[in-house]
C-alpha positions as CSV (number, residue, x, y, z in Angstrom):
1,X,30.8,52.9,-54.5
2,X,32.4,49.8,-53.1
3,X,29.3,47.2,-52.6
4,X,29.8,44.3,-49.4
5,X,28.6,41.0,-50.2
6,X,28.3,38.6,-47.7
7,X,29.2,34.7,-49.4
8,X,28.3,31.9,-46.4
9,X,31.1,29.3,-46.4
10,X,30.3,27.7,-43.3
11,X,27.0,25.9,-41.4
12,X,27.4,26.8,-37.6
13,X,26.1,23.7,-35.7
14,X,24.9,24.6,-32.1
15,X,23.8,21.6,-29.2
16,X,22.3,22.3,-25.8
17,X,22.6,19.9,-23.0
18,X,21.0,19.8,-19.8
19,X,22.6,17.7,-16.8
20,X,21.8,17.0,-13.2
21,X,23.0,16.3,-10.2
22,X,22.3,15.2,-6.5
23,X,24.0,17.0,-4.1
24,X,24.4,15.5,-0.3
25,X,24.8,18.1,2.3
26,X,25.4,18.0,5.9
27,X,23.5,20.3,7.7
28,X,26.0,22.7,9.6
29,X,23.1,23.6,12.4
30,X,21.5,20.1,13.0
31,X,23.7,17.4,11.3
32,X,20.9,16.8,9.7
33,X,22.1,15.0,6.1
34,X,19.7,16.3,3.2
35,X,20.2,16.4,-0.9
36,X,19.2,18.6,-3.4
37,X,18.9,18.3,-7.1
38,X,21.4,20.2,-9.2
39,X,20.2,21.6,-12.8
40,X,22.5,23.4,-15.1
41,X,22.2,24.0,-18.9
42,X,25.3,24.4,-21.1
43,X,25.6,24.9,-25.0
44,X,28.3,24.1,-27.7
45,X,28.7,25.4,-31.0
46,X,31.1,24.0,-34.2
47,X,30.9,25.7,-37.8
48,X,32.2,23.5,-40.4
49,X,32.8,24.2,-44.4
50,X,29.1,24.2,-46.1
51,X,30.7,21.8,-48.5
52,X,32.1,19.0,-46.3
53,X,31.1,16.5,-44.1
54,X,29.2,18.5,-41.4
55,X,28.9,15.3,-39.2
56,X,32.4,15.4,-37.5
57,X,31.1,19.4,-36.6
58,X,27.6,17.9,-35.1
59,X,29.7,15.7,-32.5
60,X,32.1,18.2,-31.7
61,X,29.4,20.6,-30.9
62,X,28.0,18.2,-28.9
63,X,31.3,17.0,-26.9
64,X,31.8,20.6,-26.2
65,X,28.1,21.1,-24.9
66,X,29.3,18.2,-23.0
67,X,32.3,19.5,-21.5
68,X,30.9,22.7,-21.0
69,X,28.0,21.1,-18.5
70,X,30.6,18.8,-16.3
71,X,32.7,22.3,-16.2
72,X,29.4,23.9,-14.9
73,X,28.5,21.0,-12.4
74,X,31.8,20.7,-11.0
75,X,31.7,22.2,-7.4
76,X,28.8,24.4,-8.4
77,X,26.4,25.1,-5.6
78,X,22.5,26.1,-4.7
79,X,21.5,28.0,-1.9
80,X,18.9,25.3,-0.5
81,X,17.9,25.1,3.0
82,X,17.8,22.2,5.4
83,X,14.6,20.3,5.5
84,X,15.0,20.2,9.0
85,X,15.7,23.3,10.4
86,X,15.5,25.4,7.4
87,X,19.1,26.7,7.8
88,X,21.1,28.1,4.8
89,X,25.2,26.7,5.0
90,X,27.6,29.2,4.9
91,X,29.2,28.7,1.3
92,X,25.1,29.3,0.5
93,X,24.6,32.2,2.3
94,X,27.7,33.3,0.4
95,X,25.8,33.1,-2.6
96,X,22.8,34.4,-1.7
97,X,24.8,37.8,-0.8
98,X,26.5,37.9,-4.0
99,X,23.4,37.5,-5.8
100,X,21.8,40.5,-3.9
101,X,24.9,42.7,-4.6
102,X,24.6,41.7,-8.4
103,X,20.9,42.3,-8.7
104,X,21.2,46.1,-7.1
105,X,24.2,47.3,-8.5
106,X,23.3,45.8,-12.1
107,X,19.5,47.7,-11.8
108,X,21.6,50.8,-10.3
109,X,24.2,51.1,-13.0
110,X,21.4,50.4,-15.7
111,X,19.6,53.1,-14.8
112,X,21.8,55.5,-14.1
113,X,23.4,55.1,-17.2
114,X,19.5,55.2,-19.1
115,X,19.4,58.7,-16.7
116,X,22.7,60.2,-18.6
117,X,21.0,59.4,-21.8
118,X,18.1,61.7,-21.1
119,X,18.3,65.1,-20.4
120,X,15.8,65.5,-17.7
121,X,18.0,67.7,-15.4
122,X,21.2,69.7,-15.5
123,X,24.0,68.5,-15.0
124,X,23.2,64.9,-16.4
125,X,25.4,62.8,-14.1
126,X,23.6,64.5,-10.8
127,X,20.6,62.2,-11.1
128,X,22.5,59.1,-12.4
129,X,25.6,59.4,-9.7
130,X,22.2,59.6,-6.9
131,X,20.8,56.2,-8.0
132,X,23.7,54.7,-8.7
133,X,24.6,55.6,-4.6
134,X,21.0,54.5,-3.9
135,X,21.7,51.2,-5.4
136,X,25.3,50.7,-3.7
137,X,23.7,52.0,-0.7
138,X,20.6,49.1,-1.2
139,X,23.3,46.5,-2.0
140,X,25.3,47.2,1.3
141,X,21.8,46.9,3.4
142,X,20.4,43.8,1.4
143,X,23.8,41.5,1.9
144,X,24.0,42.2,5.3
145,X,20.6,40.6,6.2
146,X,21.1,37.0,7.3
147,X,19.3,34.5,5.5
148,X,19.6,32.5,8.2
149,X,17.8,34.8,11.1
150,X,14.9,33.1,13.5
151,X,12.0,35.0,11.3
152,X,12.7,33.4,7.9
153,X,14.3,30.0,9.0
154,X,10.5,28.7,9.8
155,X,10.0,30.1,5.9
156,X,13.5,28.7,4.5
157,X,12.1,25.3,6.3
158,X,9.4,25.5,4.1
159,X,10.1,26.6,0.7
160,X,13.6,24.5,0.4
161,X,14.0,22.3,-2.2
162,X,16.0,20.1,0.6
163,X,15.4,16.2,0.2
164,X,15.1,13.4,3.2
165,X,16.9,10.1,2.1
166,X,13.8,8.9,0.7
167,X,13.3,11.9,-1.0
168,X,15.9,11.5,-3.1
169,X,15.3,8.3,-3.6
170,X,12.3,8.7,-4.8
171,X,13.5,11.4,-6.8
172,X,16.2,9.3,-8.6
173,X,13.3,6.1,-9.2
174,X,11.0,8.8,-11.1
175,X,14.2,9.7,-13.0
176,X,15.0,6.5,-13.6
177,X,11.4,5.1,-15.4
178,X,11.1,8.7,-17.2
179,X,14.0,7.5,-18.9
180,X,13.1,4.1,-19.3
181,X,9.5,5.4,-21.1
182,X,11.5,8.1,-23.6
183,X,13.6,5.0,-25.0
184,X,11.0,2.5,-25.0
185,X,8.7,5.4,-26.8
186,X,11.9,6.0,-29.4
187,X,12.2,1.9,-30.0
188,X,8.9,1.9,-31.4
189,X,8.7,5.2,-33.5
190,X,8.9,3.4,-36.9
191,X,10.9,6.7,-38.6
192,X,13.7,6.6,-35.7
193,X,13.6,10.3,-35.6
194,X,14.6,10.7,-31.6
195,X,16.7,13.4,-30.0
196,X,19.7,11.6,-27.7
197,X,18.7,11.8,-24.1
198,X,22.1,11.9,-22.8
199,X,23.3,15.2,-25.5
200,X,20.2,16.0,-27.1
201,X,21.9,15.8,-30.5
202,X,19.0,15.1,-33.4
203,X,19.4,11.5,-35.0
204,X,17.3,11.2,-37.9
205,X,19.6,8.9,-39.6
206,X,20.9,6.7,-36.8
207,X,18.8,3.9,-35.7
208,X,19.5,2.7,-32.2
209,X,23.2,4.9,-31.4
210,X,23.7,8.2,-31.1
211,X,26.4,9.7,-33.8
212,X,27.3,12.4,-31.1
213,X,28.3,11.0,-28.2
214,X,27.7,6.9,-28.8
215,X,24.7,6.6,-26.4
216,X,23.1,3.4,-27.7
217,X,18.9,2.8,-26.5
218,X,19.4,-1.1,-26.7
């Protein structure tokens, strides 16, 4: 009997950045400007020979992680309301209906396909086809409420995650002397074992640059 034996002859090398981004919008309803801070997390993976060099596959993890994130920023959007009037702009309200029509369809088709795997009546599919029409039927109903009715603008007011001008500011200053105390806190660790803040990558043999991506603390 034949016998499958699985030899490694690679190390797969994975990095994980997370990027941000202020967005300035211009409130449709009360030409109110307001910004709002952008988060997305993107990944990058490289496998290189277990015998060579596996430095050349760290970066280009990270450069992908990298490219992966400005692909994922680029023209990517939240649904956050105005801080003034609590109004959702239409390319949100966009989004916040195809979010509803994902949510109930996926739950729908999930459980009408767990409903054909078990045999609780005859025929199978009746059951399964009724949720899954439930959910379509849910989906229809939940899209076409407006985000952006008089009852929940008070409550979209709020809850937004909408910034002022000096919100944002404020914002970006906080940013600014978190990253300011992480570098000054990796200067003085005596074993220069920090994580890059711009790609994450681990540097336990660099001193002061990153081998990734070149992001030098001095």
């Amino acid at each position: 009997m034949p016998v499958t034996i699985w030899i490694p002859w690679g190390i797969k090398h994975t990095a994980t950045v997370v990027g941000s981004e202020s967005r300035e919008v211009k409130c449709r309803g009360c030409g109110a400007v307001y910004y709002f801070i952008l988060t997305r997390r993107a990944g990058g993976s490289r496998t290189a020979f277990i015998l060579s060099n596996q430095r050349p596959a760290e970066s280009t993890a990270a450069e992908l992680a990298r490219t992966n994130l400005r692909h994922q920023l680029r023209g990517a959007i939240d649904a956050v309301a105005c801080p003034a009037c609590g109004l959702f702009q239409p390319s949100m309200v966009r989004l916040i209906r195809r979010r509803r029509v994902s949510w109930a369809v996926g739950v729908g088709l999930v459980l009408g396909f767990f409903l054909l795997l078990v045999p609780m009546a005859s025929p199978r599919w009746l059951p399964s086809a009724c949720v899954v029409a439930t959910a379509l039927f849910v989906a229809a109903v939940w899209s076409a409420l407006d985000p952006n009715s008089p009852k929940r603008r008070e409550g979209n007011r709020e809850n937004t995650r909408g910034l002022t001008a000096e919100g944002i500011a404020r914002v970006r200053e906080q940013e600014r002397r978190r990253q300011a105390e992480r570098e000054a806190a990796q200067l003085a660790d005596p074993d220069q074992r920090w994580s890059c803040p711009e790609c994450n990558l681990p540097n336990p043999n660099s001193r002061y640059r990153c081998r990734g991506c070149g992001y030098s603390l001095v």
